[in-house]
N, C-alpha and C positions, 0 to 999 in steps of 0.2 A: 237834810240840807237841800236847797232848792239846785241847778244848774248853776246860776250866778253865785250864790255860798259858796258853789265849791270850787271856781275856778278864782275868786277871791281868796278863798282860803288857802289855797295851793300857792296863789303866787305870794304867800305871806313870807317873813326873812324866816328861818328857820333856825333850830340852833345844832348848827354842823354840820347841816346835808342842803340841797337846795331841790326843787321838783320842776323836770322839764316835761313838759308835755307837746307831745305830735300828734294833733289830730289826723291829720291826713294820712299817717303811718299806723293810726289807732294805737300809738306806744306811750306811754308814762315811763320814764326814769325819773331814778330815786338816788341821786349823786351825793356820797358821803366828802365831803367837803372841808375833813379838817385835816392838812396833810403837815407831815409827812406820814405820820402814821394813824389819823385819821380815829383817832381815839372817842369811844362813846361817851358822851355824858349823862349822867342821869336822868336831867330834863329831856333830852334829846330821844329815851326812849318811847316815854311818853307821844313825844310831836310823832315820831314814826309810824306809832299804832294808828293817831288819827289821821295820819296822810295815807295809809293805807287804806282806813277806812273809804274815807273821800273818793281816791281814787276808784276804790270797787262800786261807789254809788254812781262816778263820771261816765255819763253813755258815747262817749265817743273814745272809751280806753278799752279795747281788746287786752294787751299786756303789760305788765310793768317790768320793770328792770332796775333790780338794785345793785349799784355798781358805784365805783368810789374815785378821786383824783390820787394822780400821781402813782408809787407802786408799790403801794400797799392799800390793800381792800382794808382793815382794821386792827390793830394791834388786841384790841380789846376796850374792856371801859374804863371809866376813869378812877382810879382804885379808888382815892384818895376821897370820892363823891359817896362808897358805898359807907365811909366810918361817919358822915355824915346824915343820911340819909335814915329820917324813920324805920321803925322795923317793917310798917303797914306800908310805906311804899316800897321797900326793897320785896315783899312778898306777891305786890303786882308783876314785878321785873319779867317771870316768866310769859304771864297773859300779854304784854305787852310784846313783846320776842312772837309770840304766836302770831301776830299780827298777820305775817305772810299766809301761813297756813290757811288761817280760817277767810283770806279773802279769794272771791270766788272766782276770781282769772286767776290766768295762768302767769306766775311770778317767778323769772329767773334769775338767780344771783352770778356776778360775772365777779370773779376772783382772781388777784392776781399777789406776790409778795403775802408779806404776813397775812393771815386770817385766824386770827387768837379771838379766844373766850367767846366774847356777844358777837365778836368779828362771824365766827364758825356760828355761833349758835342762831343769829338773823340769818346766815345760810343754809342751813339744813331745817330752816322753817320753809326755805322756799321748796317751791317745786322740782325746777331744775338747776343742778350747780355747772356752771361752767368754769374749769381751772385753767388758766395761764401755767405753762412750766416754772414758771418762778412760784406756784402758790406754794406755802407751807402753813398748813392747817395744825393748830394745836389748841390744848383745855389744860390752859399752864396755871389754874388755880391750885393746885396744891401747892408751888412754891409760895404762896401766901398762906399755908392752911387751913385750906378752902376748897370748896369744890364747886362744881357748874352748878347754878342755881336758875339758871331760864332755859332746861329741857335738854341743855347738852349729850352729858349723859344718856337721858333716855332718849334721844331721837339718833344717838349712836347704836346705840345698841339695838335697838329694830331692825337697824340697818344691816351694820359690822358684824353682831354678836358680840358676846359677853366678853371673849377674850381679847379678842380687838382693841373695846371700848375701856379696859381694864390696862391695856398696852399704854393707851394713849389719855388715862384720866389720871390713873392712881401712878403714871409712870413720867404725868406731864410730858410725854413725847412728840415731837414733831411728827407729820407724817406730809411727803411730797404729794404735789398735783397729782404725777405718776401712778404713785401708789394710791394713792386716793379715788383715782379711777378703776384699779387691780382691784380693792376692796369694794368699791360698787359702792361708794359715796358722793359718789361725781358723776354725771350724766358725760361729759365730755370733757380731754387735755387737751392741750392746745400748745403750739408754740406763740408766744409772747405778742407777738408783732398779728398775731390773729384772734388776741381773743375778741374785739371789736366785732371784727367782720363773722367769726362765730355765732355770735351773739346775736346779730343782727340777721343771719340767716335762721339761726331758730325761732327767732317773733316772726319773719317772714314764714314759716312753714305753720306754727302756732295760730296765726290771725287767719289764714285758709280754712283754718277748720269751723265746726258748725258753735257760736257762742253756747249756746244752750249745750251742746252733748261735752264742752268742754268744761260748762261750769258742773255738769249731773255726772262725769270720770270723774273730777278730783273733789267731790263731797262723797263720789261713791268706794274711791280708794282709801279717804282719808278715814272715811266713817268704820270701812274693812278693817283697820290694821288688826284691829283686837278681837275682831269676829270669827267663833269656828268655820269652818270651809262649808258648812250647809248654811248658815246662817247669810254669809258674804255672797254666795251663789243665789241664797232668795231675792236675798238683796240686787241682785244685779239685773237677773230678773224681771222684779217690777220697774225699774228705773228703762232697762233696754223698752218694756212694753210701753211706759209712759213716751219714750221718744216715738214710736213710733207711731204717735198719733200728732206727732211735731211738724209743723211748716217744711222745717230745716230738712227731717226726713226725706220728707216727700220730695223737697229740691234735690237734696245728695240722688235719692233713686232717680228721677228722670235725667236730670245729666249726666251720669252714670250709663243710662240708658242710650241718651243722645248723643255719647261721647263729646262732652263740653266739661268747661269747669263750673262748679256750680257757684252761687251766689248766696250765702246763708246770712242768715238775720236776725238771727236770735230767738227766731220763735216756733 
């Protein structure tokens, strides 16, 4: 897509969510729009993957932020779409949920009230989870007999471990903002009335950093998960040498040097 495609395309109706964009903030949100409980629809995963996509191609978006009205982040998706819905597109559901992951800014989901099924699983695609004290995070597809089918599961269990994700899959268990940060599923808790302002300091501290060394950390971590510890080490390696032949580098060392803030640029 060209610049004008894609800020066309973004401002198109959407089905459930709507996209705000702040240039001058260098911020994208990604506002789930169907409240009260803000339930996915099937088309809806779809349009999400491509406004994710978009957004990672818009050069005036350092961060995105997917975050929802009213006080629930998402119950889940719409059961009722999936006895519907193809088998060949229900087997996309996962790639489309990835959407966050493989785009190369830095995407944080702000949570607050229910965050069930695709609610939880479009979040633990993102990078950082920020939880409201009110979040309660659950994978209540067994009470359908069923299980998470867009990476739940496994993007728990890299994280939790086995028994954790066994706690809260095969046991459909709730589990609090609190304890979600206890178990290292959540970057940061918060009380209620600050997850805004939370949020909004971590794109603040996020956009400071060098584009380039943020987009080469989370292809380099994400690439890691599954690599032996010599292999991840090579890896980091050639990526650290690679920067170091970078614009951005040389800007970080001199104002570093000059005791100033530096100015990075992507390149």
């Amino acid at each position: 897509m060209t610049p004008n495609d894609v800020n066309t395309f973004l401002a198109s109706d959407f089905d459930g969510f709507r996209v705000q964009v702040d240039v001058e903030a260098e911020r994208a949100d990604i506002i789930l729009g169907r409240p009260p409980l803000n339930v996915i629809s099937m088309p809806q995963r779809d349009e999400l993957r491509r406004v994710f996509e978009a957004l990672d191609a818009h050069e005036d978006v350092r961060v995105i932020v997917l975050r929802a009205e009213g006080e629930h982040f998402s119950s889940g998706g719409d059961i009722k779409g999936f006895l519907e819905a193809s088998p060949e597109h229900v087997s996309k559901l996962a790639d489309n949920v990835a959407a966050p992951a493989r785009c190369s800014k830095p995407v944080i989901a702000a949570n607050r009230g229910y965050t069930f099924g695709v609610g939880l699983e479009l979040s633990l695609a993102c990078d950082f989870r920020i939880a409201s004290e009110t979040t309660l995070y659950a994978l209540p597809e067994q009470k359908l007999g069923q299980i998470p089918g867009s990476g739940g599961s496994a993007r728990l269990q890299k994280t939790i471990g086995i028994t954790r994700t066994k706690h809260m899959v095969m046991r459909a268990k709730r589990v609090s903002g609190e304890q979600a940060l206890d178990w290292g599923f959540v970057t940061e808790c918060v009380p209620d009335a600050e997850l805004e302002s939370a949020t909004d300091a971590l794109v603040e501290e996020l956009r400071n950093f060098s584009p380039l060394a943020q987009r080469t950390a989370k292809r380099l971590i994400n690439d890691n998960e599954d690599a032996t510890l010599s292999v991840a080490i090579e890896m980091e390696g050639h990526c650290y040498s690679r920067l170091r032949s970078s614009r951005d580098f040389r800007e970080g060392v001199e104002a570093f040097h000059g005791k100033r803030r530096a100015i990075f640029t992507g390149e």
